[in-house]
DRENMAR-886918 format. One record per residue (C-alpha): residue number from 1; residue in one letter; x, y, z. Coordinates in steps of 0.2 Angstrom, whole numbers, plus 5000, padded with zeros to 4 digits. Example, Ala and Ser with C-alpha at 12.3 -4.5 7.8 and 13.67 -1.06 7.14 Angstrom:
2
{rec 1,A,{5062,4978,5039}}
{rec 2,S,{5068,4995,5036}}
***
This chain:
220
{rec 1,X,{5027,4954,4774}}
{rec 2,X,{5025,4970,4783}}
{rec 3,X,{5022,4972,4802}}
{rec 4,X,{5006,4981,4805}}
{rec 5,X,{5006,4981,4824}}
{rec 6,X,{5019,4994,4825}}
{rec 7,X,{5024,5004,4841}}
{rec 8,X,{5010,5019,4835}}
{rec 9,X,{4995,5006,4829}}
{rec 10,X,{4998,4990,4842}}
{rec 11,X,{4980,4989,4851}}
{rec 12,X,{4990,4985,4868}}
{rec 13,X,{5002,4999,4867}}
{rec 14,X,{4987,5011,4865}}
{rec 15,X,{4976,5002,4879}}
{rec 16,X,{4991,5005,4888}}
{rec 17,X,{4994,5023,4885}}
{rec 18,X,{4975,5026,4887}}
{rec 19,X,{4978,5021,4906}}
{rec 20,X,{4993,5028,4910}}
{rec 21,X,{4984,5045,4905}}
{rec 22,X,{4970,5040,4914}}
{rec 23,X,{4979,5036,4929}}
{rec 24,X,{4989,5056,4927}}
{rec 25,X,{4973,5062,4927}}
{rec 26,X,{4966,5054,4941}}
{rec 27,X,{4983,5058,4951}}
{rec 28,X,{4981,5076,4945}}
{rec 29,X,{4962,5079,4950}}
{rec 30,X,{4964,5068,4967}}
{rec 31,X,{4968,5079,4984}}
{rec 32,X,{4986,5078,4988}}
{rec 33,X,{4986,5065,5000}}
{rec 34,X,{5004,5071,5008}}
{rec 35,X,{4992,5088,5014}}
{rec 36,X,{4977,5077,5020}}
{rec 37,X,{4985,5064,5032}}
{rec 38,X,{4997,5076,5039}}
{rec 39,X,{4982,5089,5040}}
{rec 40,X,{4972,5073,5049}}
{rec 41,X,{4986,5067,5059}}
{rec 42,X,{4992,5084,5065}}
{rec 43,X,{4972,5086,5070}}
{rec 44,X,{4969,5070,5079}}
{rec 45,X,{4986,5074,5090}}
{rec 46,X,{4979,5090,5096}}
{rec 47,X,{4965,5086,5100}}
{rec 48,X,{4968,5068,5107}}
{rec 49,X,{4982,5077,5118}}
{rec 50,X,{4972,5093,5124}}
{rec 51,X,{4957,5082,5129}}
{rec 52,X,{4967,5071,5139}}
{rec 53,X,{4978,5086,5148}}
{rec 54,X,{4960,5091,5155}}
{rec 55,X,{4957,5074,5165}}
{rec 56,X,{4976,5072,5169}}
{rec 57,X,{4986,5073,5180}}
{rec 58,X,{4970,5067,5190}}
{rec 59,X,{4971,5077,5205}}
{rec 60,X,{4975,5093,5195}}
{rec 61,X,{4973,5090,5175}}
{rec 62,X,{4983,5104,5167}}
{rec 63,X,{4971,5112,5154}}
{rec 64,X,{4951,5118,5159}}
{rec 65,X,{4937,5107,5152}}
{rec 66,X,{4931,5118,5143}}
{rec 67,X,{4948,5126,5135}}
{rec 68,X,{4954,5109,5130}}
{rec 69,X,{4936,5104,5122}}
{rec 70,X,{4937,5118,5114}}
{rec 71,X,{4955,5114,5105}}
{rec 72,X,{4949,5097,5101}}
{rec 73,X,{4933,5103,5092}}
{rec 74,X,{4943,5118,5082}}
{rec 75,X,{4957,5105,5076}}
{rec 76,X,{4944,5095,5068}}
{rec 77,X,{4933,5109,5062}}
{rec 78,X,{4946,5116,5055}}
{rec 79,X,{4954,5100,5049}}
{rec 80,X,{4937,5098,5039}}
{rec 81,X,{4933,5115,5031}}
{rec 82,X,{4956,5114,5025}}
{rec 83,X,{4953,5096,5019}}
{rec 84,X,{4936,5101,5010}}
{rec 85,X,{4941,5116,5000}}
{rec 86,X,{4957,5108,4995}}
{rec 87,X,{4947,5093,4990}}
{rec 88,X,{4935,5104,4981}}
{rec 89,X,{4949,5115,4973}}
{rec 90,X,{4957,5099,4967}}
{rec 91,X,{4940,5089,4959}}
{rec 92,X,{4932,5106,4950}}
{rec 93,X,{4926,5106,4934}}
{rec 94,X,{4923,5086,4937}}
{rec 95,X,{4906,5079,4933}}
{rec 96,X,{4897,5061,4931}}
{rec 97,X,{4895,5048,4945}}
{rec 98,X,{4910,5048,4953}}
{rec 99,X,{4907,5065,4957}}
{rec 100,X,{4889,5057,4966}}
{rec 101,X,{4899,5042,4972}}
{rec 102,X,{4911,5053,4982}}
{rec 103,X,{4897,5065,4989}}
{rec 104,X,{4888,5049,4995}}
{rec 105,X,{4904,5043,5004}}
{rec 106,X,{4911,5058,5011}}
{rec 107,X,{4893,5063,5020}}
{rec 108,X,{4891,5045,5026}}
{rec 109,X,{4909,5048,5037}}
{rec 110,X,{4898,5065,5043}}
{rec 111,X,{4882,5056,5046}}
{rec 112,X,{4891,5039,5054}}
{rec 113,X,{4900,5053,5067}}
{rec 114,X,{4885,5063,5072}}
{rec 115,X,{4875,5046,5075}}
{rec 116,X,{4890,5042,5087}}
{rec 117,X,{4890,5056,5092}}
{rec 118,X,{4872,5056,5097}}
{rec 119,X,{4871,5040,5105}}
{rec 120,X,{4886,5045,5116}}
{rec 121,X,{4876,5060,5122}}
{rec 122,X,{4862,5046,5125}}
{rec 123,X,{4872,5036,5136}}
{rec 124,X,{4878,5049,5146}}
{rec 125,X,{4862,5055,5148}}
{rec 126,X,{4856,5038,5155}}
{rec 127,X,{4872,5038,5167}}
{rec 128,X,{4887,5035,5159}}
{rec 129,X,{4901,5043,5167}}
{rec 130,X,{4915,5054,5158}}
{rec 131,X,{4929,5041,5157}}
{rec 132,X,{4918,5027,5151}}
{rec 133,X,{4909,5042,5139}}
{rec 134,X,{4931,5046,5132}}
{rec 135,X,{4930,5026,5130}}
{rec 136,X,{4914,5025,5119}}
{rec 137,X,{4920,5040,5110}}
{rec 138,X,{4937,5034,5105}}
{rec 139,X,{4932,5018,5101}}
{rec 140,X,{4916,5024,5091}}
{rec 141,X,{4927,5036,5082}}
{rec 142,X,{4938,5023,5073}}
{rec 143,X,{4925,5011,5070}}
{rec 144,X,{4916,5022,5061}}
{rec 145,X,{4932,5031,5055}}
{rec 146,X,{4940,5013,5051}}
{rec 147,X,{4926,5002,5045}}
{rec 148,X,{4922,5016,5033}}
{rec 149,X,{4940,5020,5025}}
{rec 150,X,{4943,5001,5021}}
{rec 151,X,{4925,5002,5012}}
{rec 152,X,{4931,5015,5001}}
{rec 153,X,{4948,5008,4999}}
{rec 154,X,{4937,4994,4990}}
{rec 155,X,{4926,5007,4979}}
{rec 156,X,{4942,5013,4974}}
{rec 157,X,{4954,5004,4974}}
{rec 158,X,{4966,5012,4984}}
{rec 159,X,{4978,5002,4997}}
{rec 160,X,{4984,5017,5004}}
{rec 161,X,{4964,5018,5011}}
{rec 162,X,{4965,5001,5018}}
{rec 163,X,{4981,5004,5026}}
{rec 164,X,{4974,5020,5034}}
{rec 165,X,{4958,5012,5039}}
{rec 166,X,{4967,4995,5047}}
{rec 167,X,{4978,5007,5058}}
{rec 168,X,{4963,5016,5063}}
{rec 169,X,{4956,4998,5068}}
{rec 170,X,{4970,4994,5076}}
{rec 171,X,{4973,5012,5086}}
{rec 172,X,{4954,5009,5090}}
{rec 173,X,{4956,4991,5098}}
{rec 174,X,{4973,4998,5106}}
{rec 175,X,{4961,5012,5116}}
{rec 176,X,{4950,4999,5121}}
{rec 177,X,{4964,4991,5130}}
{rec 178,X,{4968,5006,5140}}
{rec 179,X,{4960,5013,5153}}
{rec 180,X,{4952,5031,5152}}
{rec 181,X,{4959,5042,5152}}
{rec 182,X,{4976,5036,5145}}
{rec 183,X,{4966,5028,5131}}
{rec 184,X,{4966,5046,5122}}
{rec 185,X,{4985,5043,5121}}
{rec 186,X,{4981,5030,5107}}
{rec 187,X,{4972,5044,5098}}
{rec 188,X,{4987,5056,5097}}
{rec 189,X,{4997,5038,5093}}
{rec 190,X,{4985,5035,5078}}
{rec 191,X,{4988,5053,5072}}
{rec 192,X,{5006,5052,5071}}
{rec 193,X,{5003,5037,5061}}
{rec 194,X,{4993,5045,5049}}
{rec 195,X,{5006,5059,5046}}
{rec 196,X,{5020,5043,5044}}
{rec 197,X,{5007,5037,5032}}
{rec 198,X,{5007,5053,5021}}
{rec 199,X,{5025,5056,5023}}
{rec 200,X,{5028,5039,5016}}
{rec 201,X,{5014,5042,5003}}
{rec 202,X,{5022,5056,4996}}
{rec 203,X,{5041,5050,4998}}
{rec 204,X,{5039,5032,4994}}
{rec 205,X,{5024,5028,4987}}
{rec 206,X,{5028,5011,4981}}
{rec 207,X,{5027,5005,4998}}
{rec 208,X,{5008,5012,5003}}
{rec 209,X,{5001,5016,4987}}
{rec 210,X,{4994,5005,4971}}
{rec 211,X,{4978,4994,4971}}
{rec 212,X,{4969,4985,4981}}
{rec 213,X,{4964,4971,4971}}
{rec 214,X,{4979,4971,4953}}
{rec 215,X,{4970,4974,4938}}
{rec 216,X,{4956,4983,4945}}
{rec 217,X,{4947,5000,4940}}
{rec 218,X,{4948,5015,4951}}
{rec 219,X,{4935,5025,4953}}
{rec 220,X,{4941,5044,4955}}
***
């Protein structure tokens, strides 16, 4: 009796082929994630370490308020228009609801960060002074920054997502414990997390990389 399930026609074998070029394609079309959490990580040290160096030393911080503003605000701007046209570069040509999915998720993180922003500006406003203000702020920034990674790394099941947004949890309640402003030292901490995290995500990526939840679909 012949064999019909042979290599070529066996249903699993083609099911499993089916996703191993699906999951190529993915990995081809997702932004290089080596590029983005170093690009992150280097931004968040700057900036974390230019802010603090204007309110230290205390008696005679090292950088003008406004210079070292002015550093942390370019590292992110620029972290964001670098991450976006790579991100952009990387997904063209792709249509359908993940494509909506994404656009919805990435301008949540923009909306989540000016609401913080805003209601830090409101409290300082009413009479919150500057080092409880770099208290709010840091804190704000990873919950928003945390809750919202570990979100997505469920949409897609992704567990180097839920790695990232854990550490920012943790970096978050680590500020928190600090007193401003020394508390901006967790940032620059959390950044050079961020670029270990990429540097094991493009060397080792058995160790942060895979699903969330085994068998799962990604969405990409």
């Amino acid at each position: 009796m012949s064999n019909d399930n042979t290599p070529e026609t066996d249903p699993a074998r083609i099911l499993d082929d089916i996703e191993a070029n699906a999951r190529q394609t993915r990995q081809a079309m997702s932004p290089n994630q080596l590029l983005l959490f170093s690009l992150w990580g280097g931004a968040w040290v700057i900036a974390f370490i230019a802010v603090f160096l204007t309110f230290a030393p205390v008696a005679a911080p090292l950088l003008p308020r406004f210079l070292g503003v002015g550093i942390g605000v370019f590292a992110f701007l620029l972290a964001i228009v670098l991450s976006a046209v790579h991100s952009a570069k990387r997904g063209s040509g792709t249509k359908g609801p993940s494509m909506v999915e994404g656009a919805i998720y990435g301008n949540t993180f923009t909306l989540g960060i000016i609401f913080a922003g805003l209601l830090g500006w409101r409290l300082h406003a009413a009479g919150l002074d500057s080092m409880g203000l770099l208290t709010f702020a840091l804190g704000a920034l990873c919950l928003v920054v945390g809750v919202l990674v570990i979100a997505g790394s469920l949409i897609f099941n992704d567990r180097t997502q839920l790695i990232f947004g854990a550490w920012i949890l943790v970096i978050g309640m680590l500020s928190l414990a600090v007193p401003a402003p020394y508390n901006l030292l967790a940032g620059a901490v959390g950044g050079l997390g961020l670029i270990v995290l990429g540097l094991l995500h493009g060397l080792k990526p058995a160790l942060v990389a895979g699903e969330v939840v085994k068998g799962g679909h990604a969405r990409a």
